[in-house]
SEDO-599822 format. One line per field, with one value per atom (N, C-alpha, C): z, y, x; atom name; residue number from 0. Coordinates in steps of 0.02 Angstrom, whole numbers. Last residue first. Layout:
N
zz Z; ...
yy Y; ...
xx X; ...
atomo CA; ...
num NUM; ...
***
This chain:
95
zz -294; -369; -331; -161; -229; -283; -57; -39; -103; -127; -68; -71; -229; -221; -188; -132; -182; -208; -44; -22; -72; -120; -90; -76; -165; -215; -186; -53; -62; -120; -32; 23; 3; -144; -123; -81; -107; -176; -160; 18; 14; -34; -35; 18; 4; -123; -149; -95; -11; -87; -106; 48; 75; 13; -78; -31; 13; -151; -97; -58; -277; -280; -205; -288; -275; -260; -289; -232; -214; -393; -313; -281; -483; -490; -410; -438; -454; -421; -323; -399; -379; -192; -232; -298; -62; -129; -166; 113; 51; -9; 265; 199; 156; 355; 342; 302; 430; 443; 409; 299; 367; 416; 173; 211; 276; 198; 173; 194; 275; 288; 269; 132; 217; 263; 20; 41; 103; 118; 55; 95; 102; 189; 151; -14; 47; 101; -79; -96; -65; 18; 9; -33; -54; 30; 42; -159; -176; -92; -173; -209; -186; -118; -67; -115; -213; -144; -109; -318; -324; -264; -258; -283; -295; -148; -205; -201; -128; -112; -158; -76; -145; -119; -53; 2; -33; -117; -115; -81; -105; -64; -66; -64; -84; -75; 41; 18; -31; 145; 71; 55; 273; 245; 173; 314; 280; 242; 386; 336; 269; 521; 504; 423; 572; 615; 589; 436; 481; 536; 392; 374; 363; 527; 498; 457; 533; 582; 551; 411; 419; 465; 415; 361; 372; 521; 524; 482; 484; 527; 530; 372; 366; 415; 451; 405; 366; 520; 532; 514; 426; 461; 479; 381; 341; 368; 511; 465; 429; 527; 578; 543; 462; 435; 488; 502; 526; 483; 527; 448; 447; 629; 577; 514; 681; 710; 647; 624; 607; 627; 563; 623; 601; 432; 457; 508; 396; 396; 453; 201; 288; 325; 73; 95; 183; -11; 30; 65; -112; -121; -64; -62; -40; -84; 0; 0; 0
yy 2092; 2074; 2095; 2126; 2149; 2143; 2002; 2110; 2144; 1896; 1920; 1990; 1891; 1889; 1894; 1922; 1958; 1943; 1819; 1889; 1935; 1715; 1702; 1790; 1736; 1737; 1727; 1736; 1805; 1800; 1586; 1638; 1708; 1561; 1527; 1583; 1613; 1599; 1599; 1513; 1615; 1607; 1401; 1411; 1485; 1413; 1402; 1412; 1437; 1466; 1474; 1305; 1357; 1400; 1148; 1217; 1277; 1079; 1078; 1112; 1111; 1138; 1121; 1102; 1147; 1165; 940; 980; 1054; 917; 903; 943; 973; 973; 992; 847; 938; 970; 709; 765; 826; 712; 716; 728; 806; 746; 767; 831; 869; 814; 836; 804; 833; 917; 913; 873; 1006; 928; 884; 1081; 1102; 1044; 1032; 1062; 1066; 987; 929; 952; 1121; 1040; 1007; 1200; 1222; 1153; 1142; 1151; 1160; 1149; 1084; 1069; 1292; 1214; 1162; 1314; 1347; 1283; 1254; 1252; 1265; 1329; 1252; 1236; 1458; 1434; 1375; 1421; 1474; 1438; 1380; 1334; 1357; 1484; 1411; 1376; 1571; 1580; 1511; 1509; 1532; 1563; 1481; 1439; 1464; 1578; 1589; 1538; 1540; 1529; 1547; 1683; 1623; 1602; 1814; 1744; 1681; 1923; 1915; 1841; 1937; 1986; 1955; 1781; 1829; 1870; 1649; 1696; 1752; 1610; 1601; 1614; 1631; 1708; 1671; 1565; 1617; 1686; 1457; 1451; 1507; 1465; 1519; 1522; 1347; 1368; 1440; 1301; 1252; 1293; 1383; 1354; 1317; 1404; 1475; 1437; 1293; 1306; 1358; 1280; 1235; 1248; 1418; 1392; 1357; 1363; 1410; 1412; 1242; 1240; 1279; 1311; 1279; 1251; 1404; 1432; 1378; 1311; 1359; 1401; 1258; 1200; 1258; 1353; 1325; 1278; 1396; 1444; 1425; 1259; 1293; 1351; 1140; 1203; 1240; 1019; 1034; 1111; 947; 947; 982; 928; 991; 974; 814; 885; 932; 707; 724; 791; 706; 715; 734; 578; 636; 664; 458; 482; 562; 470; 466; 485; 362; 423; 433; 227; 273; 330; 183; 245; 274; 81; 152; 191; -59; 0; 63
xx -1653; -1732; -1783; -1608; -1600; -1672; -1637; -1630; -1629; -1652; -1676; -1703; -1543; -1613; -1650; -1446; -1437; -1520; -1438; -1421; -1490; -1395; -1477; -1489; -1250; -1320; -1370; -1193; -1205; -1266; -1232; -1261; -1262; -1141; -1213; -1266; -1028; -1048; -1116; -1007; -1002; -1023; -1000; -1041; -1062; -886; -957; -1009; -804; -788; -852; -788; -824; -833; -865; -791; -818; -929; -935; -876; -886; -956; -970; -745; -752; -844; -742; -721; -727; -838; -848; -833; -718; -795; -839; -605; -584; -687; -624; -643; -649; -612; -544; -550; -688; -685; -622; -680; -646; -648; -768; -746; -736; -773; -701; -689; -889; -884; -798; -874; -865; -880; -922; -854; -823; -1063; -989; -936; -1112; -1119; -1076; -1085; -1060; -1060; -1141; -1083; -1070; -1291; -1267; -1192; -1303; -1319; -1273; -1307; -1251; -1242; -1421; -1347; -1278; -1511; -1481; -1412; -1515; -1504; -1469; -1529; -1480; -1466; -1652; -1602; -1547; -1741; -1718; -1658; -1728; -1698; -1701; -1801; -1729; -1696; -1903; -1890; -1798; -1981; -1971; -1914; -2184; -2119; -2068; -2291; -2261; -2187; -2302; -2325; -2320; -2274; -2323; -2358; -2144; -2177; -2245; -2089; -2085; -2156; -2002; -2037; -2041; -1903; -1921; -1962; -1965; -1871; -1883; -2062; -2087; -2031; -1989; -1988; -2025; -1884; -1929; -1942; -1857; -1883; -1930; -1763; -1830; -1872; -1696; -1743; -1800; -1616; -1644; -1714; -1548; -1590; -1639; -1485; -1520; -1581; -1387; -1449; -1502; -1322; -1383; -1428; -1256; -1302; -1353; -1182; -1246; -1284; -1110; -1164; -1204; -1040; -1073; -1126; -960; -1014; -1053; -882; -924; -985; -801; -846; -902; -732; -781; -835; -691; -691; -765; -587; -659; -632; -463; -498; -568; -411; -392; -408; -490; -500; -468; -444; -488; -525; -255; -284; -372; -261; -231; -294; -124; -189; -172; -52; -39; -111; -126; -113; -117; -43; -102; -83; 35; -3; -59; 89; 130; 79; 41; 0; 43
atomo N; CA; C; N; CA; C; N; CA; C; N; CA; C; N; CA; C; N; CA; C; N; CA; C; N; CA; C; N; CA; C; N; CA; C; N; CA; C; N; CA; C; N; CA; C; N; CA; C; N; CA; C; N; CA; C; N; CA; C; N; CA; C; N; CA; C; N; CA; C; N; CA; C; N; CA; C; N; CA; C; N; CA; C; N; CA; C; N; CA; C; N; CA; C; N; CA; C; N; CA; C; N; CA; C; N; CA; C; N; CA; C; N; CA; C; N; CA; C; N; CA; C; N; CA; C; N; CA; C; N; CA; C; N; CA; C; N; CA; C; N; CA; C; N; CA; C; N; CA; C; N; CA; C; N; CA; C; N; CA; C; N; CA; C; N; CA; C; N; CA; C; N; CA; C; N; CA; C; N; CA; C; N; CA; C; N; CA; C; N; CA; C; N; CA; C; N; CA; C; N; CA; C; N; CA; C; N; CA; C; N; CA; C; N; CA; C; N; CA; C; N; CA; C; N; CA; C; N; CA; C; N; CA; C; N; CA; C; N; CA; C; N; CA; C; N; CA; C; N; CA; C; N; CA; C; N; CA; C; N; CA; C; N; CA; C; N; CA; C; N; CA; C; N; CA; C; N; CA; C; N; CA; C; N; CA; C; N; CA; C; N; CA; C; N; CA; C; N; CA; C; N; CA; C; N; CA; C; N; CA; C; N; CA; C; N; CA; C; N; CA; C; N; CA; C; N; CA; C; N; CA; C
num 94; 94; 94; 93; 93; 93; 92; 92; 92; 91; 91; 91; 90; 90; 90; 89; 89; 89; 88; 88; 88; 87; 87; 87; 86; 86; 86; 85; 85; 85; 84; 84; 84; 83; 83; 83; 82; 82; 82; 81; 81; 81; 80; 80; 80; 79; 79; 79; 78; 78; 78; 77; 77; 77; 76; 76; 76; 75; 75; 75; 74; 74; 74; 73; 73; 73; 72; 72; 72; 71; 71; 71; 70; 70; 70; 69; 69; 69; 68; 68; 68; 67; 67; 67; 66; 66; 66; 65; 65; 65; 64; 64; 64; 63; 63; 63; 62; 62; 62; 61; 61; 61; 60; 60; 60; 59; 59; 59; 58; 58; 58; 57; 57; 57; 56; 56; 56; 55; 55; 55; 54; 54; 54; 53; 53; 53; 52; 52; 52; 51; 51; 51; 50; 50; 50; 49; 49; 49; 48; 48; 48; 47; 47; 47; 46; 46; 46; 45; 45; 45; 44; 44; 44; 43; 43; 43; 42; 42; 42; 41; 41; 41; 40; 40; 40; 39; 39; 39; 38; 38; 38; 37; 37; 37; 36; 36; 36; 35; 35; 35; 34; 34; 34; 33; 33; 33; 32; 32; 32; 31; 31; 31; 30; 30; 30; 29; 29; 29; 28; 28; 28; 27; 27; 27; 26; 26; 26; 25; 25; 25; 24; 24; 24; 23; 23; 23; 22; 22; 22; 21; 21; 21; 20; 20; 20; 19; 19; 19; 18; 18; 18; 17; 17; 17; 16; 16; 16; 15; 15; 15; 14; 14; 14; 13; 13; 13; 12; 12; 12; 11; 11; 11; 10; 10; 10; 9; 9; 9; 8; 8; 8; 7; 7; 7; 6; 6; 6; 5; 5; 5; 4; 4; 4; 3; 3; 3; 2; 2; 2; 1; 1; 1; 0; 0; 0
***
């Protein structure tokens, strides 16, 4: 086995920021499901995708699994988390 890889401590693999903001996501989504919304009491479809997509990433990351496809690895990064959350932002407070 010399291709395996050394193992490595499971604490410095935690991304505290990213678990973070999908916990909240998660909590935020479950406890106050009327923030998807729009003005007129319709759910808006492009803010929960935008939300979830954050929980998504922030969850795989931040828990400290990292995939070894390129693809993967970046659609579950914090990178994409922030990505995610400034695009829920942005439909939210903007459109």
């Amino acid at each position: 086995m010399s291709g395996a890889a050394p193992p490595v401590d499971a604490l410095s693999r935690l991304h505290p920021p990213s678990l973070a903001a999908g916990v909240i996501v998660m909590l935020v989504a479950t406890l106050y499901p009327p923030l998807m919304t729009d003005a007129a009491g319709r759910v808006d479809h492009g803010l929960a995708a935008a939300l979830f997509a954050a929980m998504s990433a922030g969850m795989v990351r931040g828990v400290g699994f990292v995939p070894e496809r390129a693809l993967l690895r970046w659609l579950f990064s914090g990178w994409c988390c922030l990505a995610a959350l400034g695009l829920a932002a942005w439909i939210k407070f903007v459109q």
